[in-house]
N, C-alpha and C positions, 0 to 999 in steps of 0.2 A: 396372699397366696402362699401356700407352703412350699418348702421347697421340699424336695425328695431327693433321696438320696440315690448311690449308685447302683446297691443292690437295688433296689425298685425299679431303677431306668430297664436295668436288666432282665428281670422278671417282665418288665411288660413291655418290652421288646421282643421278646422271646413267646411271647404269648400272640402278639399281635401276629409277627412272622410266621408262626404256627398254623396260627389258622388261615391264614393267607395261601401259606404253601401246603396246605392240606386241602384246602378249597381248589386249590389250583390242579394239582397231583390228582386229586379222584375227579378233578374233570377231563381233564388232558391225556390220561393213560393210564395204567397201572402202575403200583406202586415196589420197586424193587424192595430184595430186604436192606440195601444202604438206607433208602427211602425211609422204610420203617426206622432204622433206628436213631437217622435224625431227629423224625419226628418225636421218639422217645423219648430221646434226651432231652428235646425241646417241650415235653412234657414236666420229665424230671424240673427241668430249672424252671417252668413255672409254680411249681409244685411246691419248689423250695421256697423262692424267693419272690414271690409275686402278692401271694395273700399273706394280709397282716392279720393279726389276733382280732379285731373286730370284722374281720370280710372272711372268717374262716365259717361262722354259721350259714352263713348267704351261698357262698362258694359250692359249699358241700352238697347243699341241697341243689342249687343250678348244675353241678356237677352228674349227682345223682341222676335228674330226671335226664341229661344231656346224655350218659349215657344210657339209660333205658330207650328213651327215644330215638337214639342214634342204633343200641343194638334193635329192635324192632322195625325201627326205619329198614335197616340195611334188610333184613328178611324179609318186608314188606313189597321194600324195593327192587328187590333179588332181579328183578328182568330190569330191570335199566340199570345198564351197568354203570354208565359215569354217576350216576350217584352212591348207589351202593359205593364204588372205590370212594368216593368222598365220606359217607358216613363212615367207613374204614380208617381214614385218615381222620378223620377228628377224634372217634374212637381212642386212636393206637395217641393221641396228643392226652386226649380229657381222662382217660385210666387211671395214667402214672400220676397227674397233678390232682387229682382225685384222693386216689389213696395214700400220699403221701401229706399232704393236707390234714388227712383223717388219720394217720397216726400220731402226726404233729400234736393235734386236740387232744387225741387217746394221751397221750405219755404230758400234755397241759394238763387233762383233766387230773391225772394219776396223781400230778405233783401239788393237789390243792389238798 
């Protein structure tokens, strides 16, 4: 078994919590803007520190459709609210770790 390291523990800590407490938040109530930018930053650190160079093509595209499907979701869903606030909240997670992810490649691809 490999062992992993700290920053990984980190990243997928922070990923797991994420979607846990965004699950939880768009079922239980609305989300304040502290709310939001927990979720943010717990975006950002997985963003960072979660996908490695082989999980960045995978990622991207799970990414992608997660939020097409989550923005569509939430429109679709617009009359029940405790979901829509949850597609909101995985949203405001999957964004930040999306497109930092996809610069990360941009500025990999650049340096080849």
């Amino acid at each position: 078994m490999a062992k992993r390291n700290s920053k990984n523990m980190l990243g997928s800590w922070a990923f797991l919590i994420g979607v846990i407490l965004a699950v939880i938040l768009g079922l239980f109530g609305g989300l304040t803007p502290t709310m939001v930018w927990i979720l943010f930053i717990i975006g950002l650190i997985v963003g960072l520190l979660n996908v490695t160079d082989e999980e960045t093509q995978p990622f991207l595209i799970a990414g992608v459709v997660l939020i097409i499907a989550g923005a569509f979701g939430q429109d679709v869903l617009s009359t029940i609210p405790l979901l829509n606030n949850m597609f909101y909240a995985l949203l405001v997670i999957f964004v930040p770790a999306t497109v930092i992810v996809a610069v990360r490649h941009v500025f990999s691809l650049a340096r080849r």
